[in-house]
C-alpha positions in Angstrom: 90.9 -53.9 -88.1 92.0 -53.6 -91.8 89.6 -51.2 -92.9 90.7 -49.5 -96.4 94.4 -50.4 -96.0 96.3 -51.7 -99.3 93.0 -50.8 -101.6 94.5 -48.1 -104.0 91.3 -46.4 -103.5 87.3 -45.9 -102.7 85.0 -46.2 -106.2 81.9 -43.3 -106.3 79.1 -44.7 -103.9 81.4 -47.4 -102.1 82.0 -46.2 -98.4 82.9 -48.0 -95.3 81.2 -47.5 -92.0 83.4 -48.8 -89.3 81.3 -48.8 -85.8 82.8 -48.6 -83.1 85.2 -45.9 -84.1 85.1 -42.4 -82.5 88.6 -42.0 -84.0 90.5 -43.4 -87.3 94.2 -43.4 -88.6 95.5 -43.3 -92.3 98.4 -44.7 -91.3 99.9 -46.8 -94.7 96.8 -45.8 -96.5 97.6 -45.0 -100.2 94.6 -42.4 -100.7 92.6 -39.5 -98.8 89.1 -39.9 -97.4 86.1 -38.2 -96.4 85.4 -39.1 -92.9 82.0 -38.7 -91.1 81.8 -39.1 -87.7 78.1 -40.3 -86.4 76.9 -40.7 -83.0 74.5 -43.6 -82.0 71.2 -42.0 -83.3 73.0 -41.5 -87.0 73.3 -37.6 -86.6 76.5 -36.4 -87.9 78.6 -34.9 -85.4 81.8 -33.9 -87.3 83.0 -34.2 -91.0 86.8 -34.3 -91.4 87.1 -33.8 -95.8 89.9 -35.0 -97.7 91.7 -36.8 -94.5 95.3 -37.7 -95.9 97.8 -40.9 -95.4 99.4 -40.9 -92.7 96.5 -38.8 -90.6 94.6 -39.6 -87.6 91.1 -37.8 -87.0 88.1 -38.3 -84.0 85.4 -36.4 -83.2 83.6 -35.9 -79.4 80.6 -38.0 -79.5 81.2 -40.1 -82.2 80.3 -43.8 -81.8 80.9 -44.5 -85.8 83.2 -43.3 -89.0 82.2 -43.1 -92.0 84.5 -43.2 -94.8 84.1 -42.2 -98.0 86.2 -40.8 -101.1 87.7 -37.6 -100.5 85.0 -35.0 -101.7 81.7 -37.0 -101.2 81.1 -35.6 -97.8 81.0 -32.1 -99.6 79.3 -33.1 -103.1 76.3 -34.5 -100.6 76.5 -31.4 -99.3 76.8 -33.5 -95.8 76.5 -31.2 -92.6 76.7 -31.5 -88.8 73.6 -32.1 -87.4 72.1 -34.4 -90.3 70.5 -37.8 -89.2 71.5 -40.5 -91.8 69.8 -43.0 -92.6 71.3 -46.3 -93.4 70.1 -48.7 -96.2 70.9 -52.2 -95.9 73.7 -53.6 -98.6 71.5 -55.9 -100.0 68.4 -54.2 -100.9 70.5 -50.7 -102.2 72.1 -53.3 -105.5 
């Protein structure tokens, strides 16, 4: 239930994926996030970029969030409609 609360912020390539979660709050959050919404098959349904403190977002569909720091989801170039596939933790180090 903690999530990203009292981290001062997300390092490039660090992410959490928070499943369930069709919906997520910023509240006492100290930095903005990309979120990505996925439904059970992976495919993005909804991509909420640069989601501030104190902010609550969810998406229709959505079985997990993704978050990510603010301005990943748009460097990716991440769309609706893309399947993502997850690696596990230990074979990406």
């Amino acid at each position: 239930m903690r999530g990203l609360l009292g981290r001062d912020g997300l390092g490039p390539g660090e992410g959490m994926l928070i499943n369930p979660a069709p919906s997520v709050m910023t509240f006492f959050m100290r930095f903005p996030i990309d979120v990505v919404f996925i439904d059970k098959t992976y495919t993005i349904v909804k991509i909420v970029h640069s989601l501030g403190p104190w902010k609550t977002a969810g998406a229709r569909g959505a079985a997990a969030a993704l978050e990510l720091p603010a301005g990943t989801a748009a460097r990716l170039d991440l769309q609706a409609g893309t399947k993502l596939a997850l690696a596990d933790r230990d074979a990406v180090s």
